[in-house]
Biopython code that builds the backbone (N, CA, C, O; Angstrom):
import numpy as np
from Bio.PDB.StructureBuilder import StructureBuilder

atoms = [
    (1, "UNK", "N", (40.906, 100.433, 291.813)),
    (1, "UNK", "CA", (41.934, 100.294, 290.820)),
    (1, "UNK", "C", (42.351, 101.696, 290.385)),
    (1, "UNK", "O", (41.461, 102.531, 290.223)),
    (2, "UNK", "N", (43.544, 102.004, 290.196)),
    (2, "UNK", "CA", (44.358, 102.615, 290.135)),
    (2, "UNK", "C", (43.973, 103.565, 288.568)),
    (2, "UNK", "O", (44.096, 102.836, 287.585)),
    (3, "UNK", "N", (43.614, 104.792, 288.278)),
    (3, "UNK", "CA", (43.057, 105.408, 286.707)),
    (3, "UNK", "C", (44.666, 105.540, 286.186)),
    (3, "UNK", "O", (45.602, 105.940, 286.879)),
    (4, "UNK", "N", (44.746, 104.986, 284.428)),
    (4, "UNK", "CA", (45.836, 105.013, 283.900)),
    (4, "UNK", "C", (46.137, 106.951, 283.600)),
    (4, "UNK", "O", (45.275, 107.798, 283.835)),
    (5, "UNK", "N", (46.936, 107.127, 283.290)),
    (5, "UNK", "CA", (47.510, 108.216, 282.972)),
    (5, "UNK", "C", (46.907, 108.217, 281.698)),
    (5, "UNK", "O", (46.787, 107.122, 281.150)),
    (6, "UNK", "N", (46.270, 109.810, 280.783)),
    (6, "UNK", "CA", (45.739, 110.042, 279.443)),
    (6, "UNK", "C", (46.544, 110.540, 278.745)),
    (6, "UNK", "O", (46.847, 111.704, 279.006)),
    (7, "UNK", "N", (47.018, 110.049, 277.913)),
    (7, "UNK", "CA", (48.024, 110.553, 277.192)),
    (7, "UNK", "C", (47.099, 111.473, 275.852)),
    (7, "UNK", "O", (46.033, 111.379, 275.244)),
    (8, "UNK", "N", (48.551, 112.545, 275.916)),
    (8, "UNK", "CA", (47.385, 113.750, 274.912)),
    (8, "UNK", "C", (47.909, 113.704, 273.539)),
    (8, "UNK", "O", (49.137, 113.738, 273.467)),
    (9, "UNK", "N", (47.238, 113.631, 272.401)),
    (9, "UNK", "CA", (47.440, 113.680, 271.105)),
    (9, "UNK", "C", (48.133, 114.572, 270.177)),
    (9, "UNK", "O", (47.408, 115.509, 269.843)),
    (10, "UNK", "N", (49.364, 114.593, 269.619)),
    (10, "UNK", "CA", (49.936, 115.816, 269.255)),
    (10, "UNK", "C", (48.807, 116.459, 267.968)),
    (10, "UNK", "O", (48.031, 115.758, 267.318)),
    (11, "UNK", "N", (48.951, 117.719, 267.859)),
    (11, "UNK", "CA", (48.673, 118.140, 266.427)),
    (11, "UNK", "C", (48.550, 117.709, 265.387)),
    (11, "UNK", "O", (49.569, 117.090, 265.080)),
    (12, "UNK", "N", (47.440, 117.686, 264.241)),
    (12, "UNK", "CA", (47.709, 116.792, 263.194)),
    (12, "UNK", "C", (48.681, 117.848, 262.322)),
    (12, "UNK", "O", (48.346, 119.033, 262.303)),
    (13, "UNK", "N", (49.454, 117.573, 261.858)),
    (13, "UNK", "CA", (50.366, 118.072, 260.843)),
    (13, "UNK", "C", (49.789, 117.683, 259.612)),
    (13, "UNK", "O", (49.159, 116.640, 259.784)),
    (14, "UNK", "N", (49.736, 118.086, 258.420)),
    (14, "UNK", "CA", (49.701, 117.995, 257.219)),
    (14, "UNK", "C", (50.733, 117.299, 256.294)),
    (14, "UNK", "O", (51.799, 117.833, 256.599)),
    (15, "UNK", "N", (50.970, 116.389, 255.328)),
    (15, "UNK", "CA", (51.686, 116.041, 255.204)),
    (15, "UNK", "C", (52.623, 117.337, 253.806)),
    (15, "UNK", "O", (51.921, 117.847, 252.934)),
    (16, "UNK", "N", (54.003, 117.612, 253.863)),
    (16, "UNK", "CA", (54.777, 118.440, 252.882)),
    (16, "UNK", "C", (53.757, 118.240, 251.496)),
    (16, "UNK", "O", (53.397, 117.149, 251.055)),
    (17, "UNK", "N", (53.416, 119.511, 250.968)),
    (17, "UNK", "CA", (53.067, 119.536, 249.659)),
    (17, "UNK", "C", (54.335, 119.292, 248.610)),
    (17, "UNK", "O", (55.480, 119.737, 248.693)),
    (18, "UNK", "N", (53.605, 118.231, 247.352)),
    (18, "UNK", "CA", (54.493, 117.710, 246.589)),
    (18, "UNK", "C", (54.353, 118.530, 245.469)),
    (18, "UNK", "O", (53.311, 118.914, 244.937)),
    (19, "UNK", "N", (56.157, 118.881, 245.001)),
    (19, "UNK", "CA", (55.488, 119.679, 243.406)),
    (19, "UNK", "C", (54.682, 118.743, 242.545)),
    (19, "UNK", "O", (54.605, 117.547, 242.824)),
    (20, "UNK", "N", (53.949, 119.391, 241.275)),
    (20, "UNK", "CA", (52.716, 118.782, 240.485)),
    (20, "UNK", "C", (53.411, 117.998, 239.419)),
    (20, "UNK", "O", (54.385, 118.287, 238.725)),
    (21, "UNK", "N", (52.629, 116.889, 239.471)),
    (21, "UNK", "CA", (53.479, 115.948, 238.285)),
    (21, "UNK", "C", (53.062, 116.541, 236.869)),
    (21, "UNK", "O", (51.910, 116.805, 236.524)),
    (22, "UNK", "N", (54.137, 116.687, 236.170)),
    (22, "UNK", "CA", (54.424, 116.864, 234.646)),
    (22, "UNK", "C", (53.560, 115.698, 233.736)),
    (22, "UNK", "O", (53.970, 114.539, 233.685)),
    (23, "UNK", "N", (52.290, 116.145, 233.005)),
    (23, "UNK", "CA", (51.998, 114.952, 232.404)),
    (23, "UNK", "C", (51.558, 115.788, 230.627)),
    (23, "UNK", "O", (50.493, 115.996, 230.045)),
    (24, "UNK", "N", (53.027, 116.059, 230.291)),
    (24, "UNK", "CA", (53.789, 116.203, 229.402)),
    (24, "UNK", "C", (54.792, 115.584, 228.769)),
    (24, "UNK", "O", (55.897, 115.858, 229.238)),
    (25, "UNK", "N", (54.785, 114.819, 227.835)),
    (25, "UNK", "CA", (55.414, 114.338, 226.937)),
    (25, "UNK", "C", (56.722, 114.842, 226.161)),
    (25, "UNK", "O", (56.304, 115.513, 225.218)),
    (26, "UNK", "N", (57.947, 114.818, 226.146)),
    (26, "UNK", "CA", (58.504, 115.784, 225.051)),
    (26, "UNK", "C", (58.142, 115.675, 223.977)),
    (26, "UNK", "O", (57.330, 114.839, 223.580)),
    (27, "UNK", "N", (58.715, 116.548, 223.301)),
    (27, "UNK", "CA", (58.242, 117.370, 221.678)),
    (27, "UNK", "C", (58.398, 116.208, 221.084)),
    (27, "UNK", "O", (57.441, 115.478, 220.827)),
    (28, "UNK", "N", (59.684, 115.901, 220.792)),
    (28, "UNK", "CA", (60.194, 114.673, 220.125)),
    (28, "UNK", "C", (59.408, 113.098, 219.870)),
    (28, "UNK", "O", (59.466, 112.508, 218.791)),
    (29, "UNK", "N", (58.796, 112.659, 220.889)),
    (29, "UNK", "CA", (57.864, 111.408, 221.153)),
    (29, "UNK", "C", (56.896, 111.630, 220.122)),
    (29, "UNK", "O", (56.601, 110.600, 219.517)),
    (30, "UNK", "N", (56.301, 112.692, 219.735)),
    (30, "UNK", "CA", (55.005, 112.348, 219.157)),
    (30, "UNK", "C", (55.716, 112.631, 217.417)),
    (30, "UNK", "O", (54.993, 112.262, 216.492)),
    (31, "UNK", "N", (56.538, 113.013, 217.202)),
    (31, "UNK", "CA", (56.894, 113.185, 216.353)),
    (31, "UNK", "C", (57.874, 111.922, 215.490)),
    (31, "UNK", "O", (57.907, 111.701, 214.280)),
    (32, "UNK", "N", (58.574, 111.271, 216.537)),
    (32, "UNK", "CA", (59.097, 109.895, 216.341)),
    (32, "UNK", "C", (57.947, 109.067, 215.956)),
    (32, "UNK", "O", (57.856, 108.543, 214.845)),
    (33, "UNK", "N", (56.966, 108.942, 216.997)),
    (33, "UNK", "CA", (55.910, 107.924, 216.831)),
    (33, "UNK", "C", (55.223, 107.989, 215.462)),
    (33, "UNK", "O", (55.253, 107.054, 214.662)),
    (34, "UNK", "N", (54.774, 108.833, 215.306)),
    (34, "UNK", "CA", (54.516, 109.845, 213.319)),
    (34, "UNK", "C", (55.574, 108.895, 212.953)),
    (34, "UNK", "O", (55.478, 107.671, 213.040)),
    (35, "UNK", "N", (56.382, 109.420, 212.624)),
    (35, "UNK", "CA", (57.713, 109.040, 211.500)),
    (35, "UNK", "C", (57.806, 107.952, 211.394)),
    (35, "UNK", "O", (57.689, 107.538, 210.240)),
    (36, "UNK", "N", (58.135, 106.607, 212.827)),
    (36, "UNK", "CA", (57.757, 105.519, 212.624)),
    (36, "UNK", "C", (56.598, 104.607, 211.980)),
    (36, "UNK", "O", (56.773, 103.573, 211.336)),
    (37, "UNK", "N", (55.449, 105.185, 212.277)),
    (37, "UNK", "CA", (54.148, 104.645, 211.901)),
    (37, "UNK", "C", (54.081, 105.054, 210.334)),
    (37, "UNK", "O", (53.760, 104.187, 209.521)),
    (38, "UNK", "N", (54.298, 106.000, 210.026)),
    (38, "UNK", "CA", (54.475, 106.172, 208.356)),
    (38, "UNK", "C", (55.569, 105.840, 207.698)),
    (38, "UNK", "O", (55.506, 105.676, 206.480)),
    (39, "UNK", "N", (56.750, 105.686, 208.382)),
    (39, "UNK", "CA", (57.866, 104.594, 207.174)),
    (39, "UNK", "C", (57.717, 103.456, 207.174)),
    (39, "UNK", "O", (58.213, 102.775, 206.276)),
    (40, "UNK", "N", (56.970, 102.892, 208.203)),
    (40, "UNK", "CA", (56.292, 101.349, 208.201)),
    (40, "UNK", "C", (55.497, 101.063, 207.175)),
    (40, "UNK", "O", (55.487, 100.084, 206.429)),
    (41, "UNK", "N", (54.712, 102.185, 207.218)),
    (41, "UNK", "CA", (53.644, 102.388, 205.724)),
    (41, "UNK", "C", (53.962, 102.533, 204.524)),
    (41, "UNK", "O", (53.663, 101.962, 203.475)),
    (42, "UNK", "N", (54.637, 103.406, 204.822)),
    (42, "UNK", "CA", (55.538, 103.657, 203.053)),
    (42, "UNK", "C", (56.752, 102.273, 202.873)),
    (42, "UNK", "O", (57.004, 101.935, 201.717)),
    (43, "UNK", "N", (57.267, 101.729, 203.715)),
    (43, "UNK", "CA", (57.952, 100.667, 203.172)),
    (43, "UNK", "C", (57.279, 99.391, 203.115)),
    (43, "UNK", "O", (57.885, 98.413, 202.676)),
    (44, "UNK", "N", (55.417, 99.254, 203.742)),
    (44, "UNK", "CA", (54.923, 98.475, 202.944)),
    (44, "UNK", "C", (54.262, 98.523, 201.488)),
    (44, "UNK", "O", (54.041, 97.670, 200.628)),
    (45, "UNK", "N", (54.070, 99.734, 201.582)),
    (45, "UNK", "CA", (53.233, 100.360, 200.590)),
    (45, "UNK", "C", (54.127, 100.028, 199.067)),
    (45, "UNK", "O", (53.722, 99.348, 198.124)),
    (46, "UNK", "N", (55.883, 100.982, 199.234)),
    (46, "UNK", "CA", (56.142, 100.464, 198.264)),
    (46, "UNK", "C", (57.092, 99.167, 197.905)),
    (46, "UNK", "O", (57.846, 99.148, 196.932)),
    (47, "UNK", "N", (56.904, 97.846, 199.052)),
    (47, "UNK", "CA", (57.135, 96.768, 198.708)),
    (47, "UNK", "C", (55.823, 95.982, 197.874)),
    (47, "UNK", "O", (56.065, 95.051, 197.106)),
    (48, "UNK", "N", (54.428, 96.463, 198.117)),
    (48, "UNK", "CA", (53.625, 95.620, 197.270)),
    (48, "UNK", "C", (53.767, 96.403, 196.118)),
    (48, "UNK", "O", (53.584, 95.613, 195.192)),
    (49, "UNK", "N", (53.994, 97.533, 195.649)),
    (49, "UNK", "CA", (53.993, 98.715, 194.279)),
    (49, "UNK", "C", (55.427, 97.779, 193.555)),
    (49, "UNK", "O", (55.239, 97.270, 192.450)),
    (50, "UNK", "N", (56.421, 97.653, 194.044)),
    (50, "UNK", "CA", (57.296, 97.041, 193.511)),
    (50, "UNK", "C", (57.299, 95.461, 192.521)),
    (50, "UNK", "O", (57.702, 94.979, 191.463)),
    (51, "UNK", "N", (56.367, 95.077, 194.031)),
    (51, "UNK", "CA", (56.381, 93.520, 193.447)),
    (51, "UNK", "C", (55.232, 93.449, 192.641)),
    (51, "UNK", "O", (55.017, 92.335, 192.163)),
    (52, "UNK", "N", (54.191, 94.617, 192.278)),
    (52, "UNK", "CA", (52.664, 94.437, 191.550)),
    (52, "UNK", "C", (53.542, 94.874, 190.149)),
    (52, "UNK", "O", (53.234, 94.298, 189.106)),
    (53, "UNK", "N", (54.559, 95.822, 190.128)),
    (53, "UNK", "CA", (55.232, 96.405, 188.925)),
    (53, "UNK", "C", (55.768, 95.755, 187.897)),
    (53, "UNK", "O", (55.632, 95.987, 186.696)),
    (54, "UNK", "N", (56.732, 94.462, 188.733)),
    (54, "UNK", "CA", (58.015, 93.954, 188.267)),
    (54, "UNK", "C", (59.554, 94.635, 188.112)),
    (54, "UNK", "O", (60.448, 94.245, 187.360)),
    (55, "UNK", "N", (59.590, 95.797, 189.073)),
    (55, "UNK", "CA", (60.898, 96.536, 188.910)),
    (55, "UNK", "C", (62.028, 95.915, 189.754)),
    (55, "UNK", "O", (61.943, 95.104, 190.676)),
    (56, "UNK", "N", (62.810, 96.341, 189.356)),
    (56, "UNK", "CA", (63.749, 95.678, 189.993)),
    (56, "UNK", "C", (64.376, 96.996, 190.907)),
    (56, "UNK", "O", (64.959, 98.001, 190.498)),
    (57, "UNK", "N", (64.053, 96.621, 192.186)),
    (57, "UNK", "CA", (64.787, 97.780, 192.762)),
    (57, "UNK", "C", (65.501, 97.179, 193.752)),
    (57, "UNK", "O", (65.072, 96.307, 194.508)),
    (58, "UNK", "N", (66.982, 97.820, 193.739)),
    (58, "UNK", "CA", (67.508, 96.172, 194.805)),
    (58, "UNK", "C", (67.168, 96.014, 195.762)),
    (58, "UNK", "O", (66.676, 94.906, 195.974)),
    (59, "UNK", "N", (67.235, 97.264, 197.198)),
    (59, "UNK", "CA", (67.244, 96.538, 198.232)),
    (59, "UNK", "C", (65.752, 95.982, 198.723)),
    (59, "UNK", "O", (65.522, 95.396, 199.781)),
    (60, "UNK", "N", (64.965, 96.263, 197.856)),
    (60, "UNK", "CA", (63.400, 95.652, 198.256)),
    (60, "UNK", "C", (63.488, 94.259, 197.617)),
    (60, "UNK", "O", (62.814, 93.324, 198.050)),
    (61, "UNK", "N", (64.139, 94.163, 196.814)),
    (61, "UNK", "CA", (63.992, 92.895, 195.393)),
    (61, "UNK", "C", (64.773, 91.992, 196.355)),
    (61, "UNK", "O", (64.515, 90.795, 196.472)),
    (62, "UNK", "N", (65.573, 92.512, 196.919)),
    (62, "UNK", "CA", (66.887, 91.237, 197.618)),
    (62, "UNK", "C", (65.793, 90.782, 198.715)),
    (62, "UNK", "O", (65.431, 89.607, 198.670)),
    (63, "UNK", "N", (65.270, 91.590, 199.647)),
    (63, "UNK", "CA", (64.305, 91.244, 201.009)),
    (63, "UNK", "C", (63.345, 90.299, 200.737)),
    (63, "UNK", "O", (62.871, 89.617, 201.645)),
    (64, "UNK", "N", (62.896, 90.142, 199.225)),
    (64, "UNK", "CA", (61.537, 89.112, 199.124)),
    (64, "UNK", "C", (60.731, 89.131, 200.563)),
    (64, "UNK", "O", (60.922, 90.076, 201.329)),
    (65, "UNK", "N", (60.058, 88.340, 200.823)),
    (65, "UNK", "CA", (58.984, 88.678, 202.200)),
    (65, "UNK", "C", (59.715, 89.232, 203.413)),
    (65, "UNK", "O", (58.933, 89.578, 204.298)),
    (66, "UNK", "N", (61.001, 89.411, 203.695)),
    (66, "UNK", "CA", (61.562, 89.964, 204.693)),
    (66, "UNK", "C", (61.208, 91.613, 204.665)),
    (66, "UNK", "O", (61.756, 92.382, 205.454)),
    (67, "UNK", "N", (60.429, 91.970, 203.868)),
    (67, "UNK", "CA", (59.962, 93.080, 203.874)),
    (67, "UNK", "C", (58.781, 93.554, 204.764)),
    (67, "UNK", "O", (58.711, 94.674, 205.271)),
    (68, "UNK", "N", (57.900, 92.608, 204.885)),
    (68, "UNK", "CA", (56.846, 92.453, 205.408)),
    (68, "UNK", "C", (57.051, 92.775, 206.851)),
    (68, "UNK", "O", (56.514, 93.727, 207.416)),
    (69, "UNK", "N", (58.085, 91.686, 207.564)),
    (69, "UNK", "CA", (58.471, 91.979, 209.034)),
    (69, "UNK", "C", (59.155, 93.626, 209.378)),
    (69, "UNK", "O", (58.984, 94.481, 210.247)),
    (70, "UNK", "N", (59.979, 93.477, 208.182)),
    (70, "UNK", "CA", (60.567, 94.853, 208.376)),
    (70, "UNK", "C", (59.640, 96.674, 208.842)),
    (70, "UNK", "O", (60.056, 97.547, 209.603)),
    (71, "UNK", "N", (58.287, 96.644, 207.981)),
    (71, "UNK", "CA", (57.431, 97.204, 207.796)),
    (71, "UNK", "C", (56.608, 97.106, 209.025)),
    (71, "UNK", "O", (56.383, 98.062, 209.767)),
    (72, "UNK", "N", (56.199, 95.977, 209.189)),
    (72, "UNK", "CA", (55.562, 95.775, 210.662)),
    (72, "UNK", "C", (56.254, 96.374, 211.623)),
    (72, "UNK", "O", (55.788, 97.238, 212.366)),
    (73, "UNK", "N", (57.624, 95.857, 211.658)),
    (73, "UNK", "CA", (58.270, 96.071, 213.087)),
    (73, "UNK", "C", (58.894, 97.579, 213.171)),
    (73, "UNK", "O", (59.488, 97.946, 214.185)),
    (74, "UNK", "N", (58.730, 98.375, 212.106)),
    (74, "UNK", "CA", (58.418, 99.986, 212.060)),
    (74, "UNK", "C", (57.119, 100.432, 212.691)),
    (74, "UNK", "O", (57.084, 101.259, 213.602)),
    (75, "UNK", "N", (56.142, 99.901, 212.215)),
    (75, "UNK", "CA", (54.760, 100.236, 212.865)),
    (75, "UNK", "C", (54.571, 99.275, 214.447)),
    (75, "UNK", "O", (53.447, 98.990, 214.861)),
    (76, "UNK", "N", (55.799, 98.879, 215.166)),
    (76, "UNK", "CA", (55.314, 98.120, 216.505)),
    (76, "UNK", "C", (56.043, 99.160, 217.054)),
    (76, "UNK", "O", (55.726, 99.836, 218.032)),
    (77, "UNK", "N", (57.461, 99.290, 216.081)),
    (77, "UNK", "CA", (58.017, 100.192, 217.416)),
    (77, "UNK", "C", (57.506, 101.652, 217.553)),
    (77, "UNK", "O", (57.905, 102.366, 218.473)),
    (78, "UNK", "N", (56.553, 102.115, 216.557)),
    (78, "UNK", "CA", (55.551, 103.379, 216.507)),
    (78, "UNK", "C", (54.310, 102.663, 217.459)),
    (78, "UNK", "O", (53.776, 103.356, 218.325)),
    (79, "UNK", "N", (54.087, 101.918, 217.350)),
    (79, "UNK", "CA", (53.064, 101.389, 219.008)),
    (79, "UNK", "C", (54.278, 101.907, 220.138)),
    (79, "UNK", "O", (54.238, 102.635, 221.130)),
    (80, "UNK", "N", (54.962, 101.426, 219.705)),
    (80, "UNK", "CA", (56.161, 101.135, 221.192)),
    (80, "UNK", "C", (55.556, 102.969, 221.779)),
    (80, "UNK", "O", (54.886, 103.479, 222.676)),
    (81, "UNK", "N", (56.234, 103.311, 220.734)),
    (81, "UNK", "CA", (57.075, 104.656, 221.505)),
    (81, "UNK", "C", (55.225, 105.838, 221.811)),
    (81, "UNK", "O", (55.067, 106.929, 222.358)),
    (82, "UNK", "N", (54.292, 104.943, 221.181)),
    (82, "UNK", "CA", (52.984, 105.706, 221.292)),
    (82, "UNK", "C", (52.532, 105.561, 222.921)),
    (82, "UNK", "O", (51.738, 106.258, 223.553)),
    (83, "UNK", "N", (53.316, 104.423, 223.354)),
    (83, "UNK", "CA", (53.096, 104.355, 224.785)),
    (83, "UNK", "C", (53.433, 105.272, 225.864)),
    (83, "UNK", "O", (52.825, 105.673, 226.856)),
    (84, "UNK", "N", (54.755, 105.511, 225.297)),
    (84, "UNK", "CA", (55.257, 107.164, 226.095)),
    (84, "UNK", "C", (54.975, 108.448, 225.995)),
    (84, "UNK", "O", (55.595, 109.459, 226.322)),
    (85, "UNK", "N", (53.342, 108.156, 225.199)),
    (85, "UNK", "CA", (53.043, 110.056, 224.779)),
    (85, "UNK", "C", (52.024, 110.039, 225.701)),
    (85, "UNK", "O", (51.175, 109.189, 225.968)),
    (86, "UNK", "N", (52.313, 111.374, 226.236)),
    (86, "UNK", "CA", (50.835, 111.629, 226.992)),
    (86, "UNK", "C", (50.343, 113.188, 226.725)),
    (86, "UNK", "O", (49.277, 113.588, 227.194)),
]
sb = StructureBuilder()
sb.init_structure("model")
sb.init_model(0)
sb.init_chain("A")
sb.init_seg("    ")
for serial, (resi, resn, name, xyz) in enumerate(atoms, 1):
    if name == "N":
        sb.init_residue(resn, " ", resi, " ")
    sb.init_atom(name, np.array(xyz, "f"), 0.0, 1.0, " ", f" {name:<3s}", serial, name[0])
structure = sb.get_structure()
C-alpha cells in the first residue's frame, strides 16, 4: 500500500496583543451614586421629621406616603448606578 504524503505544520503564530482593558470608572459615577443614596436619605429623613413635627411644609405634606416610594426609589437608583463603579 501506497505511504500517504506528510503534510508539514505551519508555525505557531501568536495571537495580536490586545490593548489592556480600562477597569476604571468615570469620576462622575461614584459621585452620582453618593448624591443619590443621600437625597434618598435626607428626603426620608425629613419626611418622618415633618410628619413627627406637625409642620406643614407643602410639597412633603401634599405626598402623604408617596414619600416613602419617592425616597426609596432615590436609594435604588443609587444601587442602580453603584453597579457601574468599578
Amino acid at each position: 500500500m501506497p505511504k500517504s504524503r506528510l503534510r508539514r505544520k505551519t508555525a505557531f503564530t501568536p495571537p495580536p496583543e490586545k490593548a489592556p482593558v480600562r477597569l476604571e470608572s468615570p469620576q462622575w459615577v461614584g459621585f452620582l451614586m453618593v448624591g443619590l443614596l443621600l437625597f434618598g436619605l435626607a428626603w426620608l429623613v425629613t419626611f418622618y421629621v415633618v410628619n413627627a413635627s406637625d409642620k406643614n411644609v407643602p410639597i412633603i405634606t401634599d405626598l402623604h406616603n408617596w414619600n416613602l416610594l419617592i425616597g426609596f426609589a432615590f436609594i435604588a437608583a443609587g444601587f442602580g448606578v453603584a453597579t457601574r463603579w468599578k
